[in-house]
ChimeraX commands (.cxc) that place a marker at each C-alpha (Angstrom):
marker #1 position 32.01,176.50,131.54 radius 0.5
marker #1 position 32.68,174.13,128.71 radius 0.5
marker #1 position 33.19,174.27,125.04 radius 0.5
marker #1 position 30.82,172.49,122.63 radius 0.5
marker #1 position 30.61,171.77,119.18 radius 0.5
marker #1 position 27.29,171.78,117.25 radius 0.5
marker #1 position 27.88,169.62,114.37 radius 0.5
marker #1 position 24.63,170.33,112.20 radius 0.5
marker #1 position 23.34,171.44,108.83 radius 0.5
marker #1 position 20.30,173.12,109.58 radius 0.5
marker #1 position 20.88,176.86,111.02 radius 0.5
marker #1 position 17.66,176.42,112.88 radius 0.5
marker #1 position 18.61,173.78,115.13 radius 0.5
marker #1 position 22.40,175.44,115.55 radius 0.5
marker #1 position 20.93,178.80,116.75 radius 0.5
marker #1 position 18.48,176.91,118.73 radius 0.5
marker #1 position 21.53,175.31,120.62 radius 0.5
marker #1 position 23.21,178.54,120.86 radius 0.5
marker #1 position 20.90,180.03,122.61 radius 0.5
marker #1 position 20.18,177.46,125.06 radius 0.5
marker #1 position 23.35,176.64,125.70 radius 0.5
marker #1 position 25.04,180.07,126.03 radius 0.5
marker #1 position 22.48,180.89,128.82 radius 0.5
marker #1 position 24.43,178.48,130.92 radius 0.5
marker #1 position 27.89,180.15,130.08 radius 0.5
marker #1 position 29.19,177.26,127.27 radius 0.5
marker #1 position 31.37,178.29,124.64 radius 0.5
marker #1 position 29.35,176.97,121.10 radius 0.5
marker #1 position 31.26,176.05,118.21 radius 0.5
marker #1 position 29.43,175.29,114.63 radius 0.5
marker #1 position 30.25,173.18,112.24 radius 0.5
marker #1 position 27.34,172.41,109.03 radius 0.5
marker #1 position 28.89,169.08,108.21 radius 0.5
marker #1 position 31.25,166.38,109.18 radius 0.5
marker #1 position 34.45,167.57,107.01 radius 0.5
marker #1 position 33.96,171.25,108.35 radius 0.5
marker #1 position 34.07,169.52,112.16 radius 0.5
marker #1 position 37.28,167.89,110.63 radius 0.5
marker #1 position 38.78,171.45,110.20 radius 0.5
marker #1 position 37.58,172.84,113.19 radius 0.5
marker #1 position 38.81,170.04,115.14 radius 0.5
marker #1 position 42.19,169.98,113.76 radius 0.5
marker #1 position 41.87,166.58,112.48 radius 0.5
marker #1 position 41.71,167.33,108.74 radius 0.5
marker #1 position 44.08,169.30,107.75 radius 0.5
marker #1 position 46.27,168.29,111.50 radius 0.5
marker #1 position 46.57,171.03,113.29 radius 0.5
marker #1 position 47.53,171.05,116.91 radius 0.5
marker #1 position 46.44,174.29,117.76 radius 0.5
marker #1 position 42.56,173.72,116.67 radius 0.5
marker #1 position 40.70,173.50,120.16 radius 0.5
marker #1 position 39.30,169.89,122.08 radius 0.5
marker #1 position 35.70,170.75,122.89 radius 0.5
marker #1 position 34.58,169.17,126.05 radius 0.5
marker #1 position 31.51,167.67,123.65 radius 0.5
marker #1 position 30.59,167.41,120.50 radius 0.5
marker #1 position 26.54,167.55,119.71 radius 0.5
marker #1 position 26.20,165.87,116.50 radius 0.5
marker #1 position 23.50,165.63,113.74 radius 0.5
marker #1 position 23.31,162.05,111.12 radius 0.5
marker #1 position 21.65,163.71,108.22 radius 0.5
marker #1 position 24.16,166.22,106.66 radius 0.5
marker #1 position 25.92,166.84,103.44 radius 0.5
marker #1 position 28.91,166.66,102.41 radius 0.5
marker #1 position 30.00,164.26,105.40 radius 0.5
marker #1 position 27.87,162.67,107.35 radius 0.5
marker #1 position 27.46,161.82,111.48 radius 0.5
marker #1 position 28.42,158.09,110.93 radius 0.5
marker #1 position 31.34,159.22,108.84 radius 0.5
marker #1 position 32.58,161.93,110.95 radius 0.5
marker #1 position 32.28,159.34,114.54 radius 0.5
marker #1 position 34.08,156.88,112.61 radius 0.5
marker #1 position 36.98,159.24,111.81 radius 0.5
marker #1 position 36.88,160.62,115.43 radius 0.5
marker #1 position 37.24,157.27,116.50 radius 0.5
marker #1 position 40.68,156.76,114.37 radius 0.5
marker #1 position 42.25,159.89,115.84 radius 0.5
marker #1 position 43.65,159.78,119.08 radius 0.5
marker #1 position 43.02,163.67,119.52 radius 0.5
marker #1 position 39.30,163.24,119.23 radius 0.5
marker #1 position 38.60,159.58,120.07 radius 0.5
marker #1 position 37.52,160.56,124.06 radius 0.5
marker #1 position 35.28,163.64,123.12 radius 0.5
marker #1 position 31.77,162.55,124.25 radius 0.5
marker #1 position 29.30,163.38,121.34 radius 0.5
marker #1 position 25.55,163.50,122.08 radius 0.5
marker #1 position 23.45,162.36,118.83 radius 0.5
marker #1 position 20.72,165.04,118.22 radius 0.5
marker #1 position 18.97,163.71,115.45 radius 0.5
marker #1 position 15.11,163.31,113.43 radius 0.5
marker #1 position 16.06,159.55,112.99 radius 0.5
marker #1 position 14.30,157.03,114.50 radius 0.5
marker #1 position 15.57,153.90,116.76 radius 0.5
marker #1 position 17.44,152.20,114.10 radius 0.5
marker #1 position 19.87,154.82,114.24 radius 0.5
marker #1 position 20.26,154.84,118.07 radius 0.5
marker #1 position 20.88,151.41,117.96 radius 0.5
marker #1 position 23.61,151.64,115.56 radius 0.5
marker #1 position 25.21,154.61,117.36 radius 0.5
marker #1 position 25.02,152.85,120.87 radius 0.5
marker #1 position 27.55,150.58,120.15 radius 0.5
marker #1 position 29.96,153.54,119.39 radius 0.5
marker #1 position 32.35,154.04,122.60 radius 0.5
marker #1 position 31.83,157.57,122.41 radius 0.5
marker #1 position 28.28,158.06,122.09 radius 0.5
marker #1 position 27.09,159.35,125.62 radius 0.5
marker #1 position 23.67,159.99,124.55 radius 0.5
marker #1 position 21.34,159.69,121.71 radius 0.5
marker #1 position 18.46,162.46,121.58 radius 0.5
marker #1 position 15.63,162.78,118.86 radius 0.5
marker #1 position 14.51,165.97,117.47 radius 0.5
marker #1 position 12.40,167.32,118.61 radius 0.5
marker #1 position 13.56,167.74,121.85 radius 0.5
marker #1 position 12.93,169.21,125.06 radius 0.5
marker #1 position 14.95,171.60,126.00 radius 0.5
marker #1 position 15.47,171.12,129.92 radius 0.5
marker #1 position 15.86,167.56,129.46 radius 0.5
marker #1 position 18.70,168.12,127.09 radius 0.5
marker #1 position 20.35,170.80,129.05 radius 0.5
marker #1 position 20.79,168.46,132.17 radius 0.5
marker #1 position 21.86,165.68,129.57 radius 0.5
marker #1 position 24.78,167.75,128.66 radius 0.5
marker #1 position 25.70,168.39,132.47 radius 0.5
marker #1 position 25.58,164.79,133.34 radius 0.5
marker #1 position 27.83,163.97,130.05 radius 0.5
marker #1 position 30.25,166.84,130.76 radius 0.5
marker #1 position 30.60,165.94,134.43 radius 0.5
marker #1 position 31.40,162.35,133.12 radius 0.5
marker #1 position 28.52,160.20,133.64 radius 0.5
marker #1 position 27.40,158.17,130.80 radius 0.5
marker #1 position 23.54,158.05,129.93 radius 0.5
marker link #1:1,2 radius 0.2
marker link #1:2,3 radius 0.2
marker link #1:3,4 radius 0.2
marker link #1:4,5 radius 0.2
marker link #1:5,6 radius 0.2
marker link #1:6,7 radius 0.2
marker link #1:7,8 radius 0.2
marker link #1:8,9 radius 0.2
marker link #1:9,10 radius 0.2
marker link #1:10,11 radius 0.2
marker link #1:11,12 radius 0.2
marker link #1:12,13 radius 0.2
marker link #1:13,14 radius 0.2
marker link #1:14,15 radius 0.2
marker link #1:15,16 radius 0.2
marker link #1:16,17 radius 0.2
marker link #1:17,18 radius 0.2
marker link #1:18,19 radius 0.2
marker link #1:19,20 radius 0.2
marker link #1:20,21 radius 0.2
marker link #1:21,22 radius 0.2
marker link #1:22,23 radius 0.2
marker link #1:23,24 radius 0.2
marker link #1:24,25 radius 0.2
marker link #1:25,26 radius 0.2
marker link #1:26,27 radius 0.2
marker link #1:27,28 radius 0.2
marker link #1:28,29 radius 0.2
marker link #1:29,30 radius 0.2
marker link #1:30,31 radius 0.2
marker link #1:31,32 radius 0.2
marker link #1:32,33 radius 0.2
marker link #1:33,34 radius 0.2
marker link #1:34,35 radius 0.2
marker link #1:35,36 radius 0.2
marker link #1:36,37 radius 0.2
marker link #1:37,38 radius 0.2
marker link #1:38,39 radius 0.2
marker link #1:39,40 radius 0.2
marker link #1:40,41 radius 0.2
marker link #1:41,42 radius 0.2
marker link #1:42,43 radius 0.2
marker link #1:43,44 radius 0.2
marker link #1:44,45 radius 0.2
marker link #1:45,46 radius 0.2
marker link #1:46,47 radius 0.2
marker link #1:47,48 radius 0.2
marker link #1:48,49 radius 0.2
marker link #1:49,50 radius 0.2
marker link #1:50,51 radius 0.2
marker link #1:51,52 radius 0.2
marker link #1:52,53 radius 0.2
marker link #1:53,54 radius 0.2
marker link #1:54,55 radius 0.2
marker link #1:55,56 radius 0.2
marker link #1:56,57 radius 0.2
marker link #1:57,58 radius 0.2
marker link #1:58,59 radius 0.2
marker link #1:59,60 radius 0.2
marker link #1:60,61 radius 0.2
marker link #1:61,62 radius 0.2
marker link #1:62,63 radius 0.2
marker link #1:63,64 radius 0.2
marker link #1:64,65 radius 0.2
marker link #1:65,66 radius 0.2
marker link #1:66,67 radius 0.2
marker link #1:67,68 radius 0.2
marker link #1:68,69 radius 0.2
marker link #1:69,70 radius 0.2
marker link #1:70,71 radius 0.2
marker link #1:71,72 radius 0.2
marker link #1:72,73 radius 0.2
marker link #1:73,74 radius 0.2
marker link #1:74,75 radius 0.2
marker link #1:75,76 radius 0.2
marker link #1:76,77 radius 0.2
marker link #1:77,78 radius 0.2
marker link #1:78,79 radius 0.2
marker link #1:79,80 radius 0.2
marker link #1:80,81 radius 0.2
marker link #1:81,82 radius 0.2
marker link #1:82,83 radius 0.2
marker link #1:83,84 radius 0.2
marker link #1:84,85 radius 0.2
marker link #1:85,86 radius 0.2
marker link #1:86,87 radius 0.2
marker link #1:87,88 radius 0.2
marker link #1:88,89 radius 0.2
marker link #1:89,90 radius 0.2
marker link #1:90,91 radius 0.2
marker link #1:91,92 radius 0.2
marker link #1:92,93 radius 0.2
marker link #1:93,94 radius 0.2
marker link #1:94,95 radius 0.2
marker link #1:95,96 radius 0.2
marker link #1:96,97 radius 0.2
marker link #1:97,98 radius 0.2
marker link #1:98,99 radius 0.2
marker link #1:99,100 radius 0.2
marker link #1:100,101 radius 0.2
marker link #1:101,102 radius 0.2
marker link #1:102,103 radius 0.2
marker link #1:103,104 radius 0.2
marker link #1:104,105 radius 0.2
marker link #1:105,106 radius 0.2
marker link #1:106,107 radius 0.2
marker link #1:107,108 radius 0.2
marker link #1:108,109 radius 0.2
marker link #1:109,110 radius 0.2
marker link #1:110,111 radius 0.2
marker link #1:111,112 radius 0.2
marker link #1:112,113 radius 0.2
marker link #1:113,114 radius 0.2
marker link #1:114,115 radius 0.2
marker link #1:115,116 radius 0.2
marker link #1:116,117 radius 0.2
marker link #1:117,118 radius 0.2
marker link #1:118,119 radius 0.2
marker link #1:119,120 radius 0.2
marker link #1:120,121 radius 0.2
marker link #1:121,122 radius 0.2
marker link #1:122,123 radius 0.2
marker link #1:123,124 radius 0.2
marker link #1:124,125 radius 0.2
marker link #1:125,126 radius 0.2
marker link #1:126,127 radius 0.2
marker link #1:127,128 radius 0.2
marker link #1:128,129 radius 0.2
marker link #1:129,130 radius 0.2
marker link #1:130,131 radius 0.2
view
């Protein structure tokens, strides 16, 4: 199926994911913060043999680097600037409205979440519809 990256501090939430999203054959990377996604993504250090997941599912909240920081640096890369991300996140509608106006923001979900609902989400943004 398709690769994702989980972009999320809390190892709850990241197993949760895992296990949902396995079940439907995806390929789950993890990252606990935005520099670690950085790495994994081949952005920081470059590398060009670091893989392109087909999404990125990213948390706000998290240490060392956080969501807006990371989506603005994806932005400024040409490598990463057209991976969809889908905001999974316990902030409220402020924070949706400040990540809709991000091109690559295909969704904004709040925790907690239902799990059906967010499995078709990620169909609909990996087949290339934007919700």
């Amino acid at each position: 199926m398709s690769t994702i990256l989980v972009v999320d501090d809390e190892p709850e939430i990241v197993t949760l994911l895992r296990f949902i999203l396995e079940k439907d054959g995806h390929v789950i990377l993890e990252a606990g913060n935005g520099q670690v996604a950085l790495e994994q993504l081949g952005v920081d250090p470059p590398s060009q043999a670091a893989p392109k997941p087909d999404l990125i599912i990213l948390d706000i909240m998290m240490p060392i680097m956080d969501g807006y920081t990371l989506n603005a640096r994806l932005q400024r890369e040409e490598k990463t600037r057209s991976i969809p991300i889908l905001v999974l996140t316990a902030k409220g509608q402020k924070m949706r409205d400040l990540f809709e106006m991000a091109p690559n923001v295909a969704a904004y979900v709040q925790k907690p979440f239902d799990p059906k609902m967010l499995r078709e989400l990620i169909v609909g943004i990996i087949s290339g519809k934007k919700n």
